[in-house]
C-alpha atoms as one frame of an Amber mdcrd trajectory, in Angstrom:
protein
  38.876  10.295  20.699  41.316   7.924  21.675  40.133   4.614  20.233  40.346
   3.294  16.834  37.861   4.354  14.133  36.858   1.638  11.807  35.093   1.806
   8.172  33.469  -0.980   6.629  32.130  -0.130   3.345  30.593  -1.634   0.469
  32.125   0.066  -2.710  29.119  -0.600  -4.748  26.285   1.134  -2.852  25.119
   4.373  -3.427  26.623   3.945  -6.839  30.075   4.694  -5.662  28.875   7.163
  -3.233  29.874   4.967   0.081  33.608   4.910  -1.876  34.062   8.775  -2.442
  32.654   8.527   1.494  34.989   6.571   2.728  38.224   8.718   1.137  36.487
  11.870   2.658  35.869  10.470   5.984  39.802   9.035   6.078  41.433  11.848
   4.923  39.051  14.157   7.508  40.315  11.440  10.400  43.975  12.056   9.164
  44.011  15.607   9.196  42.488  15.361  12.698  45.368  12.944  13.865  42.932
  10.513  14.850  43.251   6.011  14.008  41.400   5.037  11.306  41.089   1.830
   9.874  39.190   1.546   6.084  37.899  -1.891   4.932  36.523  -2.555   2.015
  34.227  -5.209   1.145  34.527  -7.517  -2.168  31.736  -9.954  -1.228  28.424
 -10.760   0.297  28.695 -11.197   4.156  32.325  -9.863   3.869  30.899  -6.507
   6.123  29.706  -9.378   8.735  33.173 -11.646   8.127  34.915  -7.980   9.053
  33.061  -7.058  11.851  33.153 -10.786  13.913  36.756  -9.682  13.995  36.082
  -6.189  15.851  33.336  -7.317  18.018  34.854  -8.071  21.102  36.838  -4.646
  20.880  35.747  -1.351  22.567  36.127   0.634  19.015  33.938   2.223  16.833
  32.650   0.907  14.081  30.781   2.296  11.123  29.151   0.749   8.463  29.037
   2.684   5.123  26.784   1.875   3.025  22.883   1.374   2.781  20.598  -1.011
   4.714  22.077  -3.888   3.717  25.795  -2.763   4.858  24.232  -1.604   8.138
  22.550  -5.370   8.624  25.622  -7.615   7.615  27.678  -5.286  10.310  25.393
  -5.269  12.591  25.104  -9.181  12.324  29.084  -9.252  13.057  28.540  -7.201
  16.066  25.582  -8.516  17.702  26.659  -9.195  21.133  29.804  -7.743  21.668
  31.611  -4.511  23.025  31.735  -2.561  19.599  30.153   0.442  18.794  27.712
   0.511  15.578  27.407   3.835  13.792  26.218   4.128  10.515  27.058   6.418
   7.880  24.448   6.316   5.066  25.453   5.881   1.394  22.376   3.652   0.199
  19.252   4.352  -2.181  16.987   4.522   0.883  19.120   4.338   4.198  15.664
   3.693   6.237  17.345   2.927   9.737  19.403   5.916   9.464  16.840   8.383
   8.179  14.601   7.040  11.200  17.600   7.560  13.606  18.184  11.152  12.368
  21.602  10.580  11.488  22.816  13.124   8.833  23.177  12.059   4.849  26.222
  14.156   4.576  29.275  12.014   5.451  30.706  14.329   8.281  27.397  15.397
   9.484  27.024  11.607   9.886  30.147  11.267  11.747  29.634  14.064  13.926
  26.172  13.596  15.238  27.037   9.758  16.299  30.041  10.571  17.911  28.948
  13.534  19.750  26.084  11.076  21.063  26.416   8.270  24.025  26.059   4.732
  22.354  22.957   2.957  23.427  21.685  -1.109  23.594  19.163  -1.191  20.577
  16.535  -3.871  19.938  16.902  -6.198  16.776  14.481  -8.784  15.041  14.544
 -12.724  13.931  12.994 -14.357  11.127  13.561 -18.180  11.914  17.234 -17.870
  11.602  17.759 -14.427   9.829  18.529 -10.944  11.776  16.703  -8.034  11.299
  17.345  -4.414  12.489  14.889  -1.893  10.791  11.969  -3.547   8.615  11.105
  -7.688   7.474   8.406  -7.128   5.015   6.340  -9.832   3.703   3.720  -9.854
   0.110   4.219  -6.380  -2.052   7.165  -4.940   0.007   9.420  -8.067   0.248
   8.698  -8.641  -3.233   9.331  -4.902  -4.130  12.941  -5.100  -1.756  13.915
  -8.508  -3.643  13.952  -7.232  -6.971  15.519  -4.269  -6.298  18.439  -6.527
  -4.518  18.712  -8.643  -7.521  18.084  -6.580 -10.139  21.480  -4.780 -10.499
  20.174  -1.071 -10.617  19.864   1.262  -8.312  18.534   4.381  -6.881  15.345
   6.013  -5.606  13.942   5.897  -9.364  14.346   2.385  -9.990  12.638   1.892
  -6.407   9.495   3.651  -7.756  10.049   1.600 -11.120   9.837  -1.367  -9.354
   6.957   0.184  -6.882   4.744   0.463  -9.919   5.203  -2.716 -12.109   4.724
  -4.396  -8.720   1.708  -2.802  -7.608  -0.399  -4.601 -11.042   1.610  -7.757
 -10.825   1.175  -8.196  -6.604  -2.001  -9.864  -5.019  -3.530  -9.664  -1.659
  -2.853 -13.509   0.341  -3.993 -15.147   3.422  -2.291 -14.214   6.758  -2.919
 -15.643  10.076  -0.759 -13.754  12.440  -1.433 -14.071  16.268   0.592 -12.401
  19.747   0.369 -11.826  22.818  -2.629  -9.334  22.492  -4.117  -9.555  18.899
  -5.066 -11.784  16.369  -5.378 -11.243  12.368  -6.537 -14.110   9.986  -7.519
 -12.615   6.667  -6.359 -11.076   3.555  -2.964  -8.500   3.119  -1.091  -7.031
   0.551   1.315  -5.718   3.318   2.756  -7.489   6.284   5.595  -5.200   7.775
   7.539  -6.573  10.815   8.658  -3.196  11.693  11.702  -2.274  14.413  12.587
   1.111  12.630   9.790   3.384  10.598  10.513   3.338   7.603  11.567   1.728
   4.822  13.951   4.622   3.409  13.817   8.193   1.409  11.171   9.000   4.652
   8.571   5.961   3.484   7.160   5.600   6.796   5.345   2.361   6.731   5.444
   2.278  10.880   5.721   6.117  12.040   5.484   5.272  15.834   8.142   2.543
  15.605  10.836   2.466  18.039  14.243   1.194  18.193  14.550   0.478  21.686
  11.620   0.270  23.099  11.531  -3.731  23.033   8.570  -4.089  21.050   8.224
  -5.038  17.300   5.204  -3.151  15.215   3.584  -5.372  12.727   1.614  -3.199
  10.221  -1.049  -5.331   7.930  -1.890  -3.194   4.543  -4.534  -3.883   2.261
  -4.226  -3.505  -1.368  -5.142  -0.307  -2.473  -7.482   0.370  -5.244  -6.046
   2.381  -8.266  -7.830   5.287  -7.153  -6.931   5.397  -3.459  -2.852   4.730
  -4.525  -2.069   8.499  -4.384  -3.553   8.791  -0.866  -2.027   5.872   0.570
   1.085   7.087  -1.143   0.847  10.642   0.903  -0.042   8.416   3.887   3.215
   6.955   4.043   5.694   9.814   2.806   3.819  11.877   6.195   4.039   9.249
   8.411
């Protein structure tokens, strides 16, 4: 490995967890004799501030952290000649659960770097970049409070699941492409370039990275009784 490694990581996700990651991952690089380069964020869009300055390089860059580290690197190096990897440290990690990548830290390392980088596909929302999942009615509003709400962690994600579920209503969508049409009610509207949302919540199980398509998945709401189904649906895929 002759080039540079560089971390990006947001102290705060995982709980600390993308922290203790980062000191594992540096002292493992040291040991091995190989560069490594650790920066640590402080704000929001610091990842994406970080990575603008590595994009035109031929290193390797990994963001550590959950989805939202992953999206404000990838934003940095959209376009340019650096690598993305991704070592997960979120509450869900969705795009790297539907990669396969490892949870463990070095597991994580190992399995990118042992595999050839690839061009992946990534989405727009007017103005706003998108690499796994753009949700709009109960799973935007679920994702929003669990990005404002300070807590985190897979049980404050069901928390938030289930308050939401009796405070969310179905709307009006009119959606239209190249080969269908929808104009009715949803509770779900997923704009889906990975599967899953995270913690294996497949909301789009045939989704594909790089397959230059976008899946858009349009849910109804459930009734009370049919909420434990639907809730196997998606943790099977």
């Amino acid at each position: 490995m002759g080039r540079t490694i560089h971390l990006i990581l947001n102290p705060k996700a995982g709980s600390g967890k993308s922290a203790r990651a980062g000191t594992l991952l540096y002292r493992h690089f040291q040991k091995m004799g190989t560069s490594i380069v650790l920066h640590s964020t402080s704000y929001a869009g610091h990842a994406t501030a970080i990575a603008l300055t590595l994009r035109n390089s031929s290193e390797q860059v990994f963001a550590v952290g959950g989805d939202g580290t992953v999206l404000e690197v990838a934003a940095g190096l959209l376009g340019g000649n650096a690598v993305l990897g991704i070592i997960p440290c979120g509450s869900g990690n969705g795009l790297a659960r539907h990669l396969g990548i490892p949870m463990d830290p070095i597991g994580a390392l190992n399995f990118q770097l042992e595999r050839p980088a690839y061009l992946a596909d990534v989405m727009y929302a007017s103005d706003r970049l998108f690499v796994n999942i753009a949700g709009i009615g109960f799973d935007g509003s679920v994702a929003a409070a669990f990005n404002t709400g300070g807590k985190r962690g897979l049980l404050n994600y069901i928390r938030l699941i289930v308050s939401g579920y009796f405070k969310s209503n179905e709307f009006t969508c009119k959606l239209s492409g190249p080969d269908f049409k929808y104009d009715g009610p949803a509770f779900i509207v997923a704009f889906a370039n990975g599967s899953q949302y995270g913690n294996n919540a497949r909301i789009a199980s045939g989704a594909r990275e790089d397959d230059g398509k976008m899946e858009v998945v349009i849910v109804r709401k459930p009734a009370l009784w049919q909420v434990l189904r639907f809730t196997w649906q998606v943790m099977t895929g």
